[in-house]
C-alpha angles and dihedrals in degrees: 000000000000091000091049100053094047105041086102099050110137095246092176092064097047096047088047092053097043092055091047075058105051093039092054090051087049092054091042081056088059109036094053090041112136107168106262130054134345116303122232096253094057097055089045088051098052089046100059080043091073089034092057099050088053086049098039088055092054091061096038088062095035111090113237092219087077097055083049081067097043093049089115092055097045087045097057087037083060100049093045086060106052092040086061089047087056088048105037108009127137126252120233130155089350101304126092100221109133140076117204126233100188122226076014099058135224122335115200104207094201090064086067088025080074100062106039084056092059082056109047095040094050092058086048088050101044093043086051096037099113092048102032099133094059125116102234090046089051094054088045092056092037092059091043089050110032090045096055079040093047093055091045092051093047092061085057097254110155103159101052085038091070094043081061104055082039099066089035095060094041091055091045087053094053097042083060102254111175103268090225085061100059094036092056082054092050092049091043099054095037085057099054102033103088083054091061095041120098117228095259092048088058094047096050084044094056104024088083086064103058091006083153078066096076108013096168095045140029083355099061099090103052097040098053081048091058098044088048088051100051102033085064087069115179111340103005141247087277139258112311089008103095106132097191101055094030086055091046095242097130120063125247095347102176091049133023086008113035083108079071096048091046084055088048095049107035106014139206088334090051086048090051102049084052095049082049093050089047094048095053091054100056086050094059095041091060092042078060100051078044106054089036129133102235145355093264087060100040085054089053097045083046095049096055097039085055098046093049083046093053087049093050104050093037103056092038088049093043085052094049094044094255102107132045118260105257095153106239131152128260094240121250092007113042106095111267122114088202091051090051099040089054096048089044096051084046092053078059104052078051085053105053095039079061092050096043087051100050086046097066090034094061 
């Protein structure tokens, strides 16, 4: 029984993420090395590793029709949780984003409140699909998105904030809103933005743009990135041997800037293989929503495929001084045991939309 449920398990995917694992514990390894012992977030990182196997299988084997039905519940749990964080979250680097767990650390609810948004909002979408532009139905999706946005704003968390309008965006798209729509939106809230950042959000958001401006500031970080990018050439310094993040010169390089360490280590050829591995990812990804049963299905698979593409080109962009700094993880390698866990269990919904389609093909 086991062996014929799971003949069409999508074994690639599963190899490719397992070795973006592995290698970002190995550079975690590295990029917390002190000389003597292992660092705490490398153990960390190898333990929500094992905890996200278990949790990734779970999914893998749950049907996603019946979080579809749970979408309500999982809705309300998410809420509750980032309204906790706003209450009683803990404050770290000027956003209050965490909850702590004692012995067991800190948990960051918007890491899991991702992806029960692309849920949620993919069973709103695909029960609304056939009358999508009207009015009622827009307000409907406004309040589901803007509300789940809104708490995540108020943390201040800018950079999973924007993932999220970016898959919104990318669902509502797809689900054949009227572009104007959605255009009127962009401009609007283009428009009001600078008047809700705080001084040192815009700064962090522009600084990317003149960074030689203000070395020694808001453009440090993306200069010793850069420089840690750029000084690994062709094949790297080598694996343990990365002057500027062993030396602390670049900023959080096991989290927002180990993009920075891989480029330093194993330069522009170990870059490259990443960007490989992501990019196979995201294929198959697409090939799932695809092939999927239904449009409940395909939304999920695209909300997750867009959410893993927005991280990945905004932490890389962010490490080689093209994108603003908005301080999210590289999927699947920076330091986070919610962020892991997240893309992990997500791995898994991917997974198990694979498995429901083969089975009614065959």
């Amino acid at each position: 029984y086991f062996m014929n449920k799971f003949k069409h398990l999508d074994f690639i995917l599963i190899i490719i993420v397992l070795a973006i694992i592995l290698f970002g514990i190995m550079m975690i390894y590295s990029a917390s090395y002190r000389g003597e012992g292992l660092s705490s977030e490398f153990r960390r990182q190898v333990t929500f590793f094992l905890v996200g196997l278990v949790a990734m299988s779970v999914m893998m084997t749950a049907d996603y029709e019946f979080w579809g039905k749970c979408r309500s519940y999982i809705y309300i749990c998410t809420v509750i949780l980032l309204l906790i964080v706003l209450i009683k979250g803990e404050n770290i680097r000027g956003a209050q984003s965490w909850i702590t767990l004692g012995s067991l650390g800190t948990f960051q609810p918007s890491e899991p409140a991702k992806l029960a948004f692309i849920i949620t909002f993919s069973r709103l979408l695909s029960l609304n699909q056939e009358k999508i532009n009207k009015v009622s139905v827009l307000i409907k999706i406004a309040l589901h998105a803007g509300f789940i946005i809104g708490l995540v704003l108020l943390q201040p968390d800018l950079g999973t904030s924007i993932v999220l309008i970016g898959i919104t965006f990318t669902l509502l798209f797809y689900t054949g809103v009227n572009p104007l729509y959605l255009l009127g939106v962009i401009l609007l809230g283009t428009g009001i933005a600078p008047f809700f950042l705080k001084a040192y959000q815009w700064k962090r958001l522009t600084s990317f743009i003149n960074a030689e401006n203000d070395p020694t500031g808001a453009g440090w970080n993306i200069l010793q990135a850069q420089i840690a990018v750029g000084s690994g050439k062709l094949f790297g310094k080598g694996f343990l041997q990365g002057t500027q993040s062993h030396l602390h010169f670049v900023p959080e390089h096991t989290t927002d800037f180990i993009f920075a360490v891989i480029g330093e280590e194993f330069g522009f050829t170990g870059c490259i293989l990443l960007l490989i591995a992501y990019f196979l990812i995201v294929w198959e990804g697409l090939s799932i929503a695809k092939n999927a049963k239904d449009s409940f299905g395909t939304l999920i698979a695209l909300g997750i495929v867009s959410m893993f593409a927005l991280h990945i080109m905004e932490n890389i962009g962010m490490n080689i001084g093209i994108m603003p700094i908005t301080g999210i993880p590289l999927p699947f390698i920076s330091v986070g045991g919610s962020s892991l866990l997240t893309n992990m269990m997500s791995i898994g919904v991917l997974l198990n939309i694979k498995l429901k389609s083969q089975r009614t093909l065959f």
